[in-house]
C-alpha positions in Angstrom: 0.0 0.0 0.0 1.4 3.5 -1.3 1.1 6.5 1.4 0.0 9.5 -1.1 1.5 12.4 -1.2 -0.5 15.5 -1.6 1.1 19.0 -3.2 -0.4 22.3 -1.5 1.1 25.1 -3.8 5.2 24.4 -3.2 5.0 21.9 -0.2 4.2 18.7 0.1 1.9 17.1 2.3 2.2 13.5 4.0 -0.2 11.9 6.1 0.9 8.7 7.5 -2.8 6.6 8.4 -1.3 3.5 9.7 1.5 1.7 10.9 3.9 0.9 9.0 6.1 -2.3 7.4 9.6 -2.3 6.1 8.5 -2.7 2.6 6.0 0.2 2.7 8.6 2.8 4.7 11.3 1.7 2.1 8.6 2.9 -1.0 7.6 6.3 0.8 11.4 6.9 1.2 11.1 6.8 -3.0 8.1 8.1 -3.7 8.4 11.3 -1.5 11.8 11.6 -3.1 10.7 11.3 -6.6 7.9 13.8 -5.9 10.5 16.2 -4.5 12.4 16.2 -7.4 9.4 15.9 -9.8 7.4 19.1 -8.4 10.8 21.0 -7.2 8.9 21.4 -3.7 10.5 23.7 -1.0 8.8 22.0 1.4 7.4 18.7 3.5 5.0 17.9 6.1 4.6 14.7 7.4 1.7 14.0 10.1 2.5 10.5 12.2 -0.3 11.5 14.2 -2.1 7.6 13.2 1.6 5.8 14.4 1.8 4.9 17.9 4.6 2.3 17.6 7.9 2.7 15.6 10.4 0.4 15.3 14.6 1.0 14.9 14.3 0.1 11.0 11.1 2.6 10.9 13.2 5.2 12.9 15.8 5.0 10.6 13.8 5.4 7.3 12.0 8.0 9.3 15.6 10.0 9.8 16.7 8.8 6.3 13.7 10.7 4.8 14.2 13.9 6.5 17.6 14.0 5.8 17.3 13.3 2.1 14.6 16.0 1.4 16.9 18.2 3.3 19.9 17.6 0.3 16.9 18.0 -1.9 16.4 21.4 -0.6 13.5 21.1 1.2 12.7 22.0 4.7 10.6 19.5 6.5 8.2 19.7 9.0 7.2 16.4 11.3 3.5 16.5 13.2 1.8 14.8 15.5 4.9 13.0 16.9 3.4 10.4 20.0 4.7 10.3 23.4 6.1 6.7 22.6 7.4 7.2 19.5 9.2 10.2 20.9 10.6 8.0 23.6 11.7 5.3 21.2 13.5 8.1 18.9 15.7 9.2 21.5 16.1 5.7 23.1 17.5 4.5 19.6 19.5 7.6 18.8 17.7 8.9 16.3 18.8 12.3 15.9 15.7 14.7 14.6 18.1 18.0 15.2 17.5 21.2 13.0 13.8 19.2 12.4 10.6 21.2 13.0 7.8 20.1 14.9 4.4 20.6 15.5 1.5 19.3 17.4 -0.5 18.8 14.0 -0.9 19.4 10.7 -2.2 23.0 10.4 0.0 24.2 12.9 2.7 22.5 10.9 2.0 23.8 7.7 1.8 27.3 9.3 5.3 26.6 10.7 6.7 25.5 7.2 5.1 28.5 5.4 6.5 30.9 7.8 10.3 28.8 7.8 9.7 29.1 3.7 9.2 32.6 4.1 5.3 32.8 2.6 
């Protein structure tokens, strides 16, 4: 199952609805990529609100992603990040620095439009 990906003038918008398996984690790392490049987006959000569990290999992907839009040059945005998946970030070392936050989606979208300079 694909995770779509949803473009809002420049950015683009993620919504993560369910857990998620290597396999599917591994195709949004492409597709988000591909759509990066494809619609030259200056900027991501991606809501994990719906993901109460992550895993090391999810962790990682997660990290991988950000970091890659980043050489892309686009800022990214995460929302809706869950207690426990906040807690297993740090216990795994996954390193979110420079990353912006934000309870949700709108405030995260305010927060990349005002980082973009909109």
């Amino acid at each position: 199952m694909r995770i779509p990906i949803l473009k809002l003038e420049d950015c683009l918008l993620i919504s993560i609805q369910w857990e998620l398996d290597d396999q599917t984690a591994l195709q949004f790392q492409e597709d988000l990529l591909h759509k990066i490049h494809e619609t030259s987006a200056r900027g991501v959000v991606i809501d994990i609100t719906s993901i109460d569990f992550i895993d090391s290999f999810i962790a990682k992907v997660l990290g991988d992603v950000i970091n890659m839009s980043r050489l892309m040059g686009a800022k990214v945005v995460i929302t809706g990040i869950q207690p426990a998946v906040a807690i297993t970030l740090i216990e795994l070392g996954i390193r979110l620095d420079d990353v912006l936050t934000a309870l949700d989606l709108e405030k995260g979208l305010e927060k990349l439009k005002l980082e973009l300079g909109d």
